[in-house]
DRENMI-67657 format. One record per residue (C-alpha): residue number from 1; x, y, z. Coordinates in Angstrom, 3 decimals, padded with zeros to 6 digits, m for minus. Layout:
% DRENMI-67657
(pt NUM,(X,Y,Z))
...
***
This chain:
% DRENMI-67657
(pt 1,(018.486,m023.164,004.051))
(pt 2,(015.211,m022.583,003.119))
(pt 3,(014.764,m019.558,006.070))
(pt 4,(017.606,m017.900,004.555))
(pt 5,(015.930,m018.137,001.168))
(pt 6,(012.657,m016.753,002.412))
(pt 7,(014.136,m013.790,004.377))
(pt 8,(016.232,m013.012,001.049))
(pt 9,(012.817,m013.247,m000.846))
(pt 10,(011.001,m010.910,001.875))
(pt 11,(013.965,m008.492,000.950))
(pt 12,(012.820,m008.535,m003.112))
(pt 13,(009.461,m008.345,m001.916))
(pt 14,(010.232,m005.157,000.330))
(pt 15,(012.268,m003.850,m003.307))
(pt 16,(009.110,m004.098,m005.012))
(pt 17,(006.735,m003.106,m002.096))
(pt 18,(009.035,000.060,m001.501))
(pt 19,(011.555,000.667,m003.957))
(pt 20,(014.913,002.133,m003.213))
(pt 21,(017.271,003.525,m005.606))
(pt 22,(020.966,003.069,m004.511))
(pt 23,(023.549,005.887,m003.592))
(pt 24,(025.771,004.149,m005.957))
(pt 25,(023.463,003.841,m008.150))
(pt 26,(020.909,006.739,m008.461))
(pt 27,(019.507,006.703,m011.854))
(pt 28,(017.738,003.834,m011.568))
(pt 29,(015.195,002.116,m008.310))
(pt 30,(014.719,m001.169,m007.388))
(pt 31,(011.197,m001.118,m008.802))
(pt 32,(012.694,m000.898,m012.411))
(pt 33,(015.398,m003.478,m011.793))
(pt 34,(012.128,m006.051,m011.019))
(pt 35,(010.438,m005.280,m013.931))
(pt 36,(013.417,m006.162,m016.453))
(pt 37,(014.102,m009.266,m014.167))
(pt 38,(009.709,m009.634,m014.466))
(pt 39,(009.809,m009.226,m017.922))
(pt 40,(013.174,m011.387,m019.367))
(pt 41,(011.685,m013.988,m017.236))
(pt 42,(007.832,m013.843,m018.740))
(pt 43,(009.672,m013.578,m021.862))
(pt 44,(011.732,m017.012,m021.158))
(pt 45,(008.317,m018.626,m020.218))
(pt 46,(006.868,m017.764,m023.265))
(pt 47,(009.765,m018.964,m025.031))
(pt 48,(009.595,m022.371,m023.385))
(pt 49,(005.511,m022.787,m024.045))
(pt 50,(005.872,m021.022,m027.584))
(pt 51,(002.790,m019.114,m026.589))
(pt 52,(002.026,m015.851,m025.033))
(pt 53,(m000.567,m015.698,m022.617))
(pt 54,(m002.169,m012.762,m021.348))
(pt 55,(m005.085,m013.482,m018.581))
(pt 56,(m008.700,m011.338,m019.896))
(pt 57,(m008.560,m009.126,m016.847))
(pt 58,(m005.264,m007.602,m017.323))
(pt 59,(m005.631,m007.175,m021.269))
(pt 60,(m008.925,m005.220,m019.770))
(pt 61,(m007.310,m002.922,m017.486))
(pt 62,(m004.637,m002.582,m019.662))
(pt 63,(m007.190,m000.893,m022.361))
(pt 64,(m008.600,001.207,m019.279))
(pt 65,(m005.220,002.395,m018.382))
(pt 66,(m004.200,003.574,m021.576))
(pt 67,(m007.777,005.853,m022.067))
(pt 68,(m007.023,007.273,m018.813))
(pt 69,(m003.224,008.168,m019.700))
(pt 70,(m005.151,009.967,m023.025))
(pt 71,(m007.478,012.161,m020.635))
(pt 72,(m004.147,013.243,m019.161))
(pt 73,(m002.350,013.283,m022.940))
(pt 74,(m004.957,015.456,m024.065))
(pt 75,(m005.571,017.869,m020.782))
(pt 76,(m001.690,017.983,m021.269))
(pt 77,(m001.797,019.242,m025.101))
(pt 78,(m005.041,021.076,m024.903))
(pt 79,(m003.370,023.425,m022.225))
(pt 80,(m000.155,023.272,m023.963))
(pt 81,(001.376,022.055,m020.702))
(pt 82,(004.372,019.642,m020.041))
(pt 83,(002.726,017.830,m017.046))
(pt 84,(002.955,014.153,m017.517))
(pt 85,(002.514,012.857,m014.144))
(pt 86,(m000.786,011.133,m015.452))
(pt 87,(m000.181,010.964,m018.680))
(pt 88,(001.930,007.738,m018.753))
(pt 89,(000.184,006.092,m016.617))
(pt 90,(m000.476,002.921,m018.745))
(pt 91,(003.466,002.952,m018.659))
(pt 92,(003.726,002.861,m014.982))
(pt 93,(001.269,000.247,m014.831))
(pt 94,(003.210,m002.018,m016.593))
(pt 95,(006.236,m001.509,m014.473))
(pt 96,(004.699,m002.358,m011.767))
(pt 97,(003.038,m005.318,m013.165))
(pt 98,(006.894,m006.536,m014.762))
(pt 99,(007.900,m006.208,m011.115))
(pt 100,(004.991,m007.953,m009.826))
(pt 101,(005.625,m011.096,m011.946))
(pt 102,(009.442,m011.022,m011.124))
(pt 103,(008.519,m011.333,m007.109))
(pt 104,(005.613,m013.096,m007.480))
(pt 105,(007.714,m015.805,m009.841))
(pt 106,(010.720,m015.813,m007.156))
(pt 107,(007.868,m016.680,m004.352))
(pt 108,(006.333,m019.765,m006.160))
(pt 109,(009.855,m021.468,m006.932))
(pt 110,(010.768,m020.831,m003.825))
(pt 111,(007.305,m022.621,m002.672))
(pt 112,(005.867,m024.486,m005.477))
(pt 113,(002.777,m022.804,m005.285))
(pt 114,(001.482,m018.986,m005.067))
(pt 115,(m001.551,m017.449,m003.759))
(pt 116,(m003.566,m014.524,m001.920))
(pt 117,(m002.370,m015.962,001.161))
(pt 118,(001.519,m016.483,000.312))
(pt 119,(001.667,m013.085,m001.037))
(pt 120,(m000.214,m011.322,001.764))
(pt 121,(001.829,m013.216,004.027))
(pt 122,(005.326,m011.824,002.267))
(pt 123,(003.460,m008.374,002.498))
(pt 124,(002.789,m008.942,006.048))
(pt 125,(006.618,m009.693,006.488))
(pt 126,(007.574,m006.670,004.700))
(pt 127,(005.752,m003.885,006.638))
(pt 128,(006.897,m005.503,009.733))
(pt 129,(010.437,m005.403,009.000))
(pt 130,(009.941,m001.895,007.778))
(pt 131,(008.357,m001.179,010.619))
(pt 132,(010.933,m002.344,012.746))
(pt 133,(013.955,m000.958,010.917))
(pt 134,(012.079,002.573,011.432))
(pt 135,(013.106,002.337,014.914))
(pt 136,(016.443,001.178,014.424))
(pt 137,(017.241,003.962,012.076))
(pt 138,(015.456,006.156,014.711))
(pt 139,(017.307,004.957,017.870))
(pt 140,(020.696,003.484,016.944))
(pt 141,(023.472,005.598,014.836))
(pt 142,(024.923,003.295,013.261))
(pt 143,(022.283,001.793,011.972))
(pt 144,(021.312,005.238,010.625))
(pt 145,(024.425,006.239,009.060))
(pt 146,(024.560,002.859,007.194))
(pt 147,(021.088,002.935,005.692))
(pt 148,(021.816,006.742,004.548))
(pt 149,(024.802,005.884,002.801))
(pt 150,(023.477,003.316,000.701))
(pt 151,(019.681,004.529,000.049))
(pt 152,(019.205,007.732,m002.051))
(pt 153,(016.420,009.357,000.375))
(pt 154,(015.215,012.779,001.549))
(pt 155,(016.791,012.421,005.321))
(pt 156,(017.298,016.351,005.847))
(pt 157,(013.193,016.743,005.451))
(pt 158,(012.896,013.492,007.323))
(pt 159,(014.879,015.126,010.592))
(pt 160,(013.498,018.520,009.945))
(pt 161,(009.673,017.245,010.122))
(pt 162,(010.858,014.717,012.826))
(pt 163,(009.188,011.228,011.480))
(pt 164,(010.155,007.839,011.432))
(pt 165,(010.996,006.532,008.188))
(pt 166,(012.257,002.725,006.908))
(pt 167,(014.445,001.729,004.079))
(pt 168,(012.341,003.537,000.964))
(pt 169,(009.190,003.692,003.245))
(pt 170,(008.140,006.871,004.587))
(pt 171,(004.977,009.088,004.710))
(pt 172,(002.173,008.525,003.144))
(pt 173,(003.119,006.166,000.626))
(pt 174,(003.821,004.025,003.481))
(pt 175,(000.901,004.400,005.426))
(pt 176,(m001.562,003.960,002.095))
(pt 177,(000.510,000.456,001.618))
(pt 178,(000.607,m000.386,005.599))
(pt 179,(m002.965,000.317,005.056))
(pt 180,(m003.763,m002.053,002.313))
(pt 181,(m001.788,m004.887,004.126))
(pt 182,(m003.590,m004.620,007.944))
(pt 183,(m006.545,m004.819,005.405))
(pt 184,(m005.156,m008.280,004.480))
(pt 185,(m004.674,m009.250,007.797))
(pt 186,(m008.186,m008.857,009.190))
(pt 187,(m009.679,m011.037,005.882))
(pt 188,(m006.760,m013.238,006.828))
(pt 189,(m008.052,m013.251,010.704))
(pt 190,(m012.025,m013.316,009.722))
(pt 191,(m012.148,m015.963,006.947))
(pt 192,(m009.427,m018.018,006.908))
(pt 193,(m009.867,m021.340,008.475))
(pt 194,(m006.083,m022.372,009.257))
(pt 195,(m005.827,m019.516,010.838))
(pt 196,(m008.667,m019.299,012.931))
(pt 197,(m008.259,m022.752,013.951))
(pt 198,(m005.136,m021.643,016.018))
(pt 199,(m005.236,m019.950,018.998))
(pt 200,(m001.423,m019.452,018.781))
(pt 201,(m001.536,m018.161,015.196))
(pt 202,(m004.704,m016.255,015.950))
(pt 203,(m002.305,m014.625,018.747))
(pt 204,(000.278,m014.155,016.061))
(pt 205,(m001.590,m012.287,013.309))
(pt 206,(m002.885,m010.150,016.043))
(pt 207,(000.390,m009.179,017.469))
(pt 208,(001.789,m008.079,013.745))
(pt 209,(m001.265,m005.736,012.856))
(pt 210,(m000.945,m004.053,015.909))
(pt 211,(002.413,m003.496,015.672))
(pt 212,(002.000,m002.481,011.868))
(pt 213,(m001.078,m000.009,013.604))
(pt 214,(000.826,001.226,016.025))
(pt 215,(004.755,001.978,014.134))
(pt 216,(003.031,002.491,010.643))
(pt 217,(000.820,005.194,012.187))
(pt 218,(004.951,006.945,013.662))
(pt 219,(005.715,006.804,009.993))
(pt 220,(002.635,007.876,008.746))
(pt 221,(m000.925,008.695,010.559))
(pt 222,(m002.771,007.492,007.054))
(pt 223,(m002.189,003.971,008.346))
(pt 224,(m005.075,005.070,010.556))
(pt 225,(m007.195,005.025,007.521))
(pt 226,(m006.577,001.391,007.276))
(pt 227,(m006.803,000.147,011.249))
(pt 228,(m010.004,001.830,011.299))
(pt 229,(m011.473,000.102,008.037))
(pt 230,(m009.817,m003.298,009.295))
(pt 231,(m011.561,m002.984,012.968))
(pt 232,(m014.834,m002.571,011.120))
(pt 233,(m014.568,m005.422,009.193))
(pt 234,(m013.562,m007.786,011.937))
(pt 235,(m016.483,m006.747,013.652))
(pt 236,(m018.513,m006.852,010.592))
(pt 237,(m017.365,m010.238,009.274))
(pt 238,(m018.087,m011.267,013.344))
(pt 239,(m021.631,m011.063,013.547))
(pt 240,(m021.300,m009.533,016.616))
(pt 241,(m023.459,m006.906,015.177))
(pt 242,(m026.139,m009.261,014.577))
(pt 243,(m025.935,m011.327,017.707))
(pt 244,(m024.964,m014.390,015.602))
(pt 245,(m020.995,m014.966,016.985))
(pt 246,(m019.603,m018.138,015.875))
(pt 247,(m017.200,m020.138,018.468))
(pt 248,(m014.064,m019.319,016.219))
(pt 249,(m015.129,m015.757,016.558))
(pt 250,(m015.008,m015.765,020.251))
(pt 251,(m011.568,m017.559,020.311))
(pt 252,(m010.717,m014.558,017.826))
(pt 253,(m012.195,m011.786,019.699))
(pt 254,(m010.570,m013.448,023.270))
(pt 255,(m007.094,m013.375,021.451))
(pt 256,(m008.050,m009.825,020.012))
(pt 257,(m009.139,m008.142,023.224))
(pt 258,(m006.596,m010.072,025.691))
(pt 259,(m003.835,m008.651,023.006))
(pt 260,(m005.158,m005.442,022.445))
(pt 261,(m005.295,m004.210,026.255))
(pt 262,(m001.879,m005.249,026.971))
(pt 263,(m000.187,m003.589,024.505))
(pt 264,(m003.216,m000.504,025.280))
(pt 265,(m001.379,m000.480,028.609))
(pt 266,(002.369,m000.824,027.289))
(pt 267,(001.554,002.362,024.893))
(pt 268,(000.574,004.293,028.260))
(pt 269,(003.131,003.370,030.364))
(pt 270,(005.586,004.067,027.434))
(pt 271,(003.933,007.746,026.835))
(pt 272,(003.811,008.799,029.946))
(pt 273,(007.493,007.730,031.569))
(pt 274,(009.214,007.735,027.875))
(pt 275,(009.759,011.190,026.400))
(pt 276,(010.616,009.607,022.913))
(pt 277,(008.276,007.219,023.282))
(pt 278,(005.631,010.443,024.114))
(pt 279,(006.325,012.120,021.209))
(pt 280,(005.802,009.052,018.617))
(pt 281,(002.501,008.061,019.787))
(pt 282,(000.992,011.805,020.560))
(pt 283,(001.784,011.602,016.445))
(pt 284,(000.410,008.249,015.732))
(pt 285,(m002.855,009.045,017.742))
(pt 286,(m002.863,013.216,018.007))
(pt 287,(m006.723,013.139,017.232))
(pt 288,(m007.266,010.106,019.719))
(pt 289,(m005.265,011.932,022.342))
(pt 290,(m006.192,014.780,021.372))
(pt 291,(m009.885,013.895,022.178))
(pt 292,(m009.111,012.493,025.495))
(pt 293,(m007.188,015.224,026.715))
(pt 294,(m009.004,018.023,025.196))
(pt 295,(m013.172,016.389,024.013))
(pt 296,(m012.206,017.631,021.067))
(pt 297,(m010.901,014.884,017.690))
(pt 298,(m008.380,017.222,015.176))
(pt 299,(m004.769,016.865,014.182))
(pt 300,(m002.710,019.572,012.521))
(pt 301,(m002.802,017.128,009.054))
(pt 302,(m006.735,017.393,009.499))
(pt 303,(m006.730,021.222,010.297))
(pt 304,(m004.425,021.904,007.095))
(pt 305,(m006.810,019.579,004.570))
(pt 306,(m009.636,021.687,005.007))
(pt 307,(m008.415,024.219,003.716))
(pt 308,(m007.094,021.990,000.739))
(pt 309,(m010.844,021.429,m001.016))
(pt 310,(m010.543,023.772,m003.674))
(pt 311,(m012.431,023.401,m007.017))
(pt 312,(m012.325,023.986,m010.703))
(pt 313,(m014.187,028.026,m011.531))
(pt 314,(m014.650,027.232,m015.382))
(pt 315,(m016.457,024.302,m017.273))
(pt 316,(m013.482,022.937,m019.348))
(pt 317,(m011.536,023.159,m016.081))
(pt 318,(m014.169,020.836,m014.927))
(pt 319,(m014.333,018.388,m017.750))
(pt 320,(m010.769,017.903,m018.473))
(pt 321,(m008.544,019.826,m015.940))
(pt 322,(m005.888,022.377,m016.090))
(pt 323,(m003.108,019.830,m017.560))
(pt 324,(m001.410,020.599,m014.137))
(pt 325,(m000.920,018.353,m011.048))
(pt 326,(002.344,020.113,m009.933))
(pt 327,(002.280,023.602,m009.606))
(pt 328,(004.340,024.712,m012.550))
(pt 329,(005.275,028.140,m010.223))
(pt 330,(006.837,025.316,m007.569))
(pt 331,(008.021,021.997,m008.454))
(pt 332,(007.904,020.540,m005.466))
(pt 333,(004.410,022.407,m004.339))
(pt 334,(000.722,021.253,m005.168))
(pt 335,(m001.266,022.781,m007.770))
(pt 336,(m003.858,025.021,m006.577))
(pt 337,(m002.349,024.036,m003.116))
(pt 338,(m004.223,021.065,m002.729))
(pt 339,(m002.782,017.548,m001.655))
(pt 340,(m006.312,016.280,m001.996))
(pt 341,(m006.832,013.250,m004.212))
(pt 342,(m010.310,014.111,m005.859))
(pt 343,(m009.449,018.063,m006.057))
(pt 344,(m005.675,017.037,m007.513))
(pt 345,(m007.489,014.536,m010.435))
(pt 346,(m009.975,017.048,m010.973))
(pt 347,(m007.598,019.907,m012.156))
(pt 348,(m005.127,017.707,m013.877))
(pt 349,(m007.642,015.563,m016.013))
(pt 350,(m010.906,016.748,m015.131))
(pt 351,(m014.137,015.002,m013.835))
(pt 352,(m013.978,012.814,m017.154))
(pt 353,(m010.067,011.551,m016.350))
(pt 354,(m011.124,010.830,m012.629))
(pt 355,(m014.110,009.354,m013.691))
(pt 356,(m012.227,006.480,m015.654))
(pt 357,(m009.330,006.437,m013.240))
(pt 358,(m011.969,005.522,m010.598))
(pt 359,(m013.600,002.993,m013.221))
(pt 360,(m009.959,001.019,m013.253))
(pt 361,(m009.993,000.652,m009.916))
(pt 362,(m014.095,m000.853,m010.001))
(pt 363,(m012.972,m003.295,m012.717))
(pt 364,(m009.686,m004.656,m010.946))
(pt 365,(m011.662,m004.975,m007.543))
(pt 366,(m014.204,m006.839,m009.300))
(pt 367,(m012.235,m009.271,m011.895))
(pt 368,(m009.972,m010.212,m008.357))
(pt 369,(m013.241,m010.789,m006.620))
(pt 370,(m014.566,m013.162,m008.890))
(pt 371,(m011.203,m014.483,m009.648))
(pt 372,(m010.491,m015.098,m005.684))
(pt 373,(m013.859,m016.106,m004.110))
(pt 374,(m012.166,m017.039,m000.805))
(pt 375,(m010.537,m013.699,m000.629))
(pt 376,(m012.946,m011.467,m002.196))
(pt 377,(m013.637,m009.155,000.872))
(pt 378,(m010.007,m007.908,000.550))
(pt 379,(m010.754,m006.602,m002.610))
(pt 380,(m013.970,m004.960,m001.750))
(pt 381,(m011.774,m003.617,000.852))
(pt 382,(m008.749,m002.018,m000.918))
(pt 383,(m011.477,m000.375,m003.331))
(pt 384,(m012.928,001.166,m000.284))
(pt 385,(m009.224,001.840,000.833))
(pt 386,(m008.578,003.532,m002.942))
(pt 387,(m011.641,005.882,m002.244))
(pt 388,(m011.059,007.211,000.942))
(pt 389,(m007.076,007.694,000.324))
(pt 390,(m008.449,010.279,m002.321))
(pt 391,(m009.994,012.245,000.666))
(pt 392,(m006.216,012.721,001.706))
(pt 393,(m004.009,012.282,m001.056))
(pt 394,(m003.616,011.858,m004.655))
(pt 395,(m002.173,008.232,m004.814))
(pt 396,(m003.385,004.558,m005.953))
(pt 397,(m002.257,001.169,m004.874))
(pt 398,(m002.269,m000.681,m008.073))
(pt 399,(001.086,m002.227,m006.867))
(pt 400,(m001.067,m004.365,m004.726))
(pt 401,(m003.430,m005.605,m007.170))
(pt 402,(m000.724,m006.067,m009.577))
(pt 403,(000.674,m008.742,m007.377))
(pt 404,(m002.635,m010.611,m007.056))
(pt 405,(m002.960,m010.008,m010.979))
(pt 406,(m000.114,m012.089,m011.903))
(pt 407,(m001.290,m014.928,m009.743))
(pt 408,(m002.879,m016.173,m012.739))
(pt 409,(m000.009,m015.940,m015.461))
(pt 410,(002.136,m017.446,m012.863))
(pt 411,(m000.180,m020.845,m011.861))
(pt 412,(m000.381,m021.789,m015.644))
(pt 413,(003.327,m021.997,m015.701))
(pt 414,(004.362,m026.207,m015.985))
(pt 415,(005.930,m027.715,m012.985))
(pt 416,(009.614,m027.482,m014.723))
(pt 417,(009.078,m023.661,m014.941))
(pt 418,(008.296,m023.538,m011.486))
(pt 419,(011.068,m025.907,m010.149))
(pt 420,(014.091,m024.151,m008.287))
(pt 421,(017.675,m024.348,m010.161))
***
């Protein structure tokens, strides 16, 4: 009983992680749905303790989040524009965070308890089912035809740009959050001591981030973002560097390398004898191929973003942006035809709106690091992930910390709050 209830739980997760909105029901995403579920049942806590308690850190970021939604208010007015992409922002953060404390309140009745770990784990589950529904949908018709006629979703760009795509994950949104998870998995694999303990679930965590690697870079090649900053830190967090390598690290790097080259080996076989196959993986890995084919490392995403850095020409544009991050001309186009993060920010809300947009993401980082001392190179690590991302696109992954925010509200819940129906 208690499978079924997880692999119903990894399904909310994967609501939250990736919302969907329904074909029956377009108006309105699965995000949304979590945060009136998050929020009647914070509501029904505070009820029962006759006290509302918000944790220091997010009353912090909450007052962060609103000054950066008035950069973008006031670029907005002060060009007499009707962008509000950024401009709400304090709103969307608390959507998230409602739909953070629904899921993250469904996983600790379900096991008493919640943590970094539980909810990495659940993440973990997530991109791997996405990851394997992405080549469902890709290979089997039915499958296909039953997903598209229940999930509101761009499929006629999907099939026109040939990628893989999951149930609401696609693109970069789901490489920047396939990203932030393999980042999970290599603190998981460098730090924690259950884990390491185990050759078997050594084997096992190693076996899911490649295959999140490998598929998530089909979907999206910014999940390469977050396999390289994940190698790096497994080396890092080895020692190997330093000639100091501890015997759980060589049980680690024996799984790692034993793993690696086996599936290295299925990937060639597959791309050289398996036409579909071929075409996937010259995507995942065009610069690595690329490079090995041809000495030289490019990809036509690469090729296209350099000629993307374009900056403000006046000083106000500079200071507090254009009021535009869509090009008003094109609704679905960039403005200034940029898709870079720091360029996009820039002309929106200028230097000062990126400036404390960047700031947000310094203070969450650092409250969940000394908030989770056991975990606190993950959060040093999604702040590096939130930095780079900007080199590509003009995205955050606050859904992430807002799970690991509510870990707090949730644990000072009493045991009869907690306790399943």
């Amino acid at each position: 009983m208690k499978h079924i209830l997880v692999f119903l739980t990894v399904i909310i997760v994967s609501f939250y992680f990736f919302p969907i909105s329904f074909t029956f029901l377009p108006s309105i995403n699965t995000k949304m749905m979590l945060a009136v579920l998050g929020i009647l049942i914070f509501l029904w806590g505070c009820i029962q303790s006759r006290k509302v308690v918000i944790p220091q850190m997010l009353f912090v970021a909450s007052v962060i989040a609103c000054i950066f939604s008035f950069t973008g208010f006031y670029s907005v007015s002060y060009n007499n524009t009707n962008d509000y992409t950024y401009a709400t922002y304090v709103i969307s953060m608390w959507v998230w965070l409602g739909g953070a404390y629904a899921v993250c309140s469904i996983i600790s009745r379900l096991h008493g308890y919640i943590s970094v770990k539980l909810i990495a784990n659940y993440l973990i589950g997530v991109c791997v089912a996405q990851c394997i529904m992405a080549l469902l949908i890709d290979n089997i018709p039915a499958v296909k035809f039953f997903v598209d006629s229940i999930v509101v979703s761009n499929t006629e760009r999907m099939e026109r740009i040939k990628r893989l795509y999951g149930v609401g994950a696609s693109l970069d949104v789901a490489g920047i959050r396939f990203s932030a998870v393999l980042t999970m998995i290599a603190v998981l694999l460098s730090h924690d001591k259950a884990i390491r303990s185990n050759r078997k679930t050594i084997a096992i965590y190693v076996f899911l981030f490649i295959l999140i690697a490998v598929i998530g870079s089909m979907i999206a090649r910014t999940t390469n973002i977050g396999i390289v900053l994940s190698v790096c830190y497994i080396i890092y967090a080895s020692g190997i560097w330093k000639t100091q390598i501890k015997k759980t690290d060589i049980k680690l790097w024996g799984v790692l390398v034993s793993i690696t080259v086996f599936l290295v080996l299925v990937c060639i076989y597959l791309y050289n004898n398996v036409p579909i196959a071929h075409n996937l993986l010259h995507f995942a890995f065009e610069g690595l191929i690329n490079w090995i084919e041809r000495g030289e490392w490019r990809t036509d995403s690469t090729d296209a973003l350099q000629t993307m850095w374009v900056f403000p020409e006046t000083f106000k544009t500079w200071m507090i942006g254009d009021g535009y991050f869509i090009d008003p001309s094109n609704p679905g186009g960039y403005y200034m035809r940029t898709d870079i993060g720091y360029c996009r920010f820039i002309f929106y809300c200028g230097l000062i709106g990126i400036s404390v947009f960047s700031i947000f993401f310094v203070y969450l980082s650092a409250a969940c690091y000394r908030r989770f001392p056991q975990e606190k190179s993950l959060f040093l690590l999604l702040l590096i992930l939130v930095f780079v991302i900007w080199l590509k696109v003009s995205t955050d992954i606050f859904l992430v910390y807002a799970l690991f925010l509510c870990i707090p509200m949730i644990q000072k819940r009493t045991d009869n709050q907690l306790k399943l129906p």
